[in-house]
N, C-alpha and C positions, 0 to 999 in steps of 0.2 A: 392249705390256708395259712397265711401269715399270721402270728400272732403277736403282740405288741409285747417286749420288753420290758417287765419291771424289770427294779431291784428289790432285795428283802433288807438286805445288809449289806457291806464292801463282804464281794466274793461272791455271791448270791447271785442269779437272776431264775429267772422263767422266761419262758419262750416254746414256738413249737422246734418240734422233734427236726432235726437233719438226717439228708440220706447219710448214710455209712457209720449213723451212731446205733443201729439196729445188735450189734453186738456187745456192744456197752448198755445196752436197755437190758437185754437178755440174763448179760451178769449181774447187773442188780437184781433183776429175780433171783438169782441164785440167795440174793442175802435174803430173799422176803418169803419166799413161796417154799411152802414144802415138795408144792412140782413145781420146779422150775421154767420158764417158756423156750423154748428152746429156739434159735434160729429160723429152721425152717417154719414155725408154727408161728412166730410173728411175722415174717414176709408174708404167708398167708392172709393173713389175717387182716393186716396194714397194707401193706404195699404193695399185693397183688387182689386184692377183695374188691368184688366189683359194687362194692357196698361204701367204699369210701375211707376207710380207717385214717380216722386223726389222732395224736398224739399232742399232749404239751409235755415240756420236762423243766424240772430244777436243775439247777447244774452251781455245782459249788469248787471252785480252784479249778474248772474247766473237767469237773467230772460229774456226772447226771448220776442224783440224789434223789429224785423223785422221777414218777413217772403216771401219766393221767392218759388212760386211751380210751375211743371210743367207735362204735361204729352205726354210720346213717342206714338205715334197712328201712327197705319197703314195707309197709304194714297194711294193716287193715279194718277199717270201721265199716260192719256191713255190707262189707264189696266196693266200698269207696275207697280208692287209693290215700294214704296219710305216709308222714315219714315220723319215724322214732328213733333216740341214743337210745342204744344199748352200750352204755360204760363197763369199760372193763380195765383189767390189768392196773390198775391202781394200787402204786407202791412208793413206799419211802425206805432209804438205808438205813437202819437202825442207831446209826448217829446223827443223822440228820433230822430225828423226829421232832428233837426240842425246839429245833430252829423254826415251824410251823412252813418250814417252806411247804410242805404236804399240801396244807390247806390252800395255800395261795395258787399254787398247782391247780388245785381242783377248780378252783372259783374263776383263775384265768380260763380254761378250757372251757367252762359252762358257760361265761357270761358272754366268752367270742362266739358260742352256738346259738343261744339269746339271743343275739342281738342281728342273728340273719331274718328269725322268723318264719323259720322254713321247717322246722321238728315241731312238732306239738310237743311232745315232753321225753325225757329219758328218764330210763331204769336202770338197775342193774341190780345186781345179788349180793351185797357185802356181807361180812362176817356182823357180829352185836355189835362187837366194839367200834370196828368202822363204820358204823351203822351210827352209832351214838354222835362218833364227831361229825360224820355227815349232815346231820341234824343240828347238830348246834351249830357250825360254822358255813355249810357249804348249799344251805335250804333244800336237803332231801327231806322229802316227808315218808312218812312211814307209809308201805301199802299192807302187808302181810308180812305173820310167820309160814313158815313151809316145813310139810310136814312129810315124812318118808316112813312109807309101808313097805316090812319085808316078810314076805310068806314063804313058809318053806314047801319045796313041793307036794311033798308027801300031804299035803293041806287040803291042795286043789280037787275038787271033784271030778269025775268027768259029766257031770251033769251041766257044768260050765264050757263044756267046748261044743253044741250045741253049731255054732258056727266055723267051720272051718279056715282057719287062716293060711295062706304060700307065705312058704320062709322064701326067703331070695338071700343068696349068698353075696352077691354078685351083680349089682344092679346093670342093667341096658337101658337101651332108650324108649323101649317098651314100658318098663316099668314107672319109666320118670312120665312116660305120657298118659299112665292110668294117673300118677301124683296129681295132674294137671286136670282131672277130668274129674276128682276127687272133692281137690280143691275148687274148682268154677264154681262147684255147690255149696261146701261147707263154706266158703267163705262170706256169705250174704247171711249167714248165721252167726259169725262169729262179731262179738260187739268190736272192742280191740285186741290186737294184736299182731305178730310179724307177718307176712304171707311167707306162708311155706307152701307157695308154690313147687316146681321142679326146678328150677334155678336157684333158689334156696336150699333145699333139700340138698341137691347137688353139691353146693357148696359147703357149706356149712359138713357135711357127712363124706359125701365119694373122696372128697378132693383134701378133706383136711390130712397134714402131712402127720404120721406116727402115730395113728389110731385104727381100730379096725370097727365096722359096725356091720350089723343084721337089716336086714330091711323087708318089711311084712305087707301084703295086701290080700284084702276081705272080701272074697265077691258072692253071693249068693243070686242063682239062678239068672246068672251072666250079668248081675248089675253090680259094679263097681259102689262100697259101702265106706270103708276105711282104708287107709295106712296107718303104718305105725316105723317106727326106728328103734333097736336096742343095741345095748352094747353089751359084751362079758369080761368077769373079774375072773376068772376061775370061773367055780361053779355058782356065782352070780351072776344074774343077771340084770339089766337096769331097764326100762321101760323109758325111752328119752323125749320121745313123740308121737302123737297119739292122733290122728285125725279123723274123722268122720262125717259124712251129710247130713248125718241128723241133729237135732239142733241140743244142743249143752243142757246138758241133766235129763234129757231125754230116755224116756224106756230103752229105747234102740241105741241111744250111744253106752247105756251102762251095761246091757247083754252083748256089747261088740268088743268091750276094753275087760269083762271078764272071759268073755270066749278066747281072747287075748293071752291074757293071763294063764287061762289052760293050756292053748297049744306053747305056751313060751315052754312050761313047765313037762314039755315031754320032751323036750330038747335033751339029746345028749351029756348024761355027766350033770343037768342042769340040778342045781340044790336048794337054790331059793332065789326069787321076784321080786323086785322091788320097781318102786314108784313112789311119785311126788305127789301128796294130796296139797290142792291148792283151793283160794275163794274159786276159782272158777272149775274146779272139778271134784266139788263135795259128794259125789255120788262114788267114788275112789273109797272115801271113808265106809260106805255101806260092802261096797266090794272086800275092802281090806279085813272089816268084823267078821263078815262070813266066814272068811277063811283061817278066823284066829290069826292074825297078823299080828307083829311088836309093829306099832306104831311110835316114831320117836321124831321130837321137833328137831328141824336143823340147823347148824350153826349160822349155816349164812338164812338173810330173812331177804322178802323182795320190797325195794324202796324206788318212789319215783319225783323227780322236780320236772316243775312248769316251766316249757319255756314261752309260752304265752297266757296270760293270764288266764289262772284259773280251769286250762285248758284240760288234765285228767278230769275232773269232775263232769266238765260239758259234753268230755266223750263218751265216758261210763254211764252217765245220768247219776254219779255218787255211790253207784255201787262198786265195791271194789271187786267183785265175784265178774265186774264184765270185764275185767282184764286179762284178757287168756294168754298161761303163758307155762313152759311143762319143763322138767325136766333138762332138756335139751339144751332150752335156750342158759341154762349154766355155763358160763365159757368153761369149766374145767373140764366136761364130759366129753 
């Protein structure tokens, strides 16, 4: 998508991203991010994603000072197809802050998505402080803090593994077609959210470049129940995605994400569990007390704007707990 040229001051403009400035983006993150994006991880992400990745940037004396990206994904309202931003990778140089070219960045990139009326709304996960200017300048509205539960092994019962979960080291196409048979069901349950389907899943997880992950599925007496995806630190473990057909806050999804929890916890070397309590996954919170968990708030919180009137509200029905969203969908994991 084109996007229209201001200026902010002589030397100043906004516009979208060009091919071949993908490594001039990259080293700006170097000055912002304590992980830096690396190359192959924004091609992925942008330029090869079959989701769409668009870009605006600042560019000051012909060098890009800012940086605002996003990505269109399939979503989900009750098995109705919807489209959602997921924003991400939003950065400023650290001399360039005062000049608020940041803002004008962000506001160009949202109001050219506006104004197709084709997203119902984007989110994404900023830190407080980007959170705050977000808010005053750029009309994100708050949706939630997020909270992260981490147990240490030695915590877990075996009274919670009750259900057996397969690790899979190594996913095939088998695996991705139980994803898909998974999801056909969970998804007329879930109010919003991405579909993570097996093209999702795929992407987002097999295919991303310099990461490695786990990937779990739940069957009891040949009926296909959940998935899940996790990643490891050492001897952490992270909990990224979580699916299941039974419906949210359900008896049967909170004895499937703690049976979960048990088998992660007999993993090799493994030392402690961790997960994201969200509005839409408060039964996490009962799972995390049982086991004596630190429960601790996280830096980044989850924030969303409208791009058509009032449109969060009309999907959720105003609860924020129907916004399903885990872990995973963090771009840094």
């Amino acid at each position: 998508m084109d996007y229209q040229t201001s200026s902010i001051r002589p030397n100043y403009e906004v516009r979208n991203y060009r091919r071949d400035e993908e490594t001039e983006i990259t080293q700006l993150s170097e000055q912002v991010f304590s992980r830096p994006i690396s190359l192959e991880t924004w091609n992925w992400k942008y330029r090869d994603s079959p989701y769409g990745g668009e870009a605006t940037v600042g560019v000051y004396d012909n060098k890009i000072v800012a940086h605002y990206g996003g990505l269109v994904l399939d979503a989900n309202h009750y098995g109705k197809p919807i489209y959602l931003l997921h924003a991400v990778d939003s950065m400023c140089a650290p001399k360039s802050r005062a000049s608020l070219i940041f803002v004008r960045v962000g506001s160009t990139f949202i109001d050219s998505l506006a104004s197709r009326q084709i997203e119902e709304f984007g989110f994404g996960f900023p830190g407080k402080t980007a959170a705050k200017l977000g808010i005053l300048k750029l009309g994100y509205r708050f949706h939630s803090s997020i909270y992260t539960a981490q147990v240490a092994t030695n915590q877990v019962k075996s009274r919670f593994s009750l259900n057996s979960w397969t690790y899979i080291e190594n996913p095939d196409k088998h695996y991705f077609e139980k994803v898909d048979s998974i999801w056909k069901t969970a998804k007329n349950k879930i109010p919003v959210g991405v579909k993570k389907d097996s093209d999702y899943i795929s992407w987002r997880y097999d295919m991303r470049p310099g990461k490695k992950y786990s990937y779990w599925i739940l069957m009891r007496l040949g009926k296909l129940l959940a998935y899940a995806i996790t990643t490891r630190e050492n001897g952490l473990i992270r909990i990224l995605d979580f699916v299941s057909i039974h419906s949210m806050q359900s008896p049967g999804e909170h004895g499937e994400f703690s049976s979960l929890v048990a088998c992660i916890a007999k993993q090799p070397n493994a030392e402690s569990v961790s997960f994201w309590i969200t509005p839409a996954a408060q039964y996490r919170n009962r799972v995390a007390m049982s086991l004596n968990a630190t429960i601790e708030e996280n830096e980044c919180c989850s924030v969303y704007v409208d791009f058509i009137a009032d449109s969060f509200n009309k999907l959720t029905g105003g609860d924020s707990g129907n916004f399903v969203f885990d872990a995973g969908d963090y771009d840094l994991f």
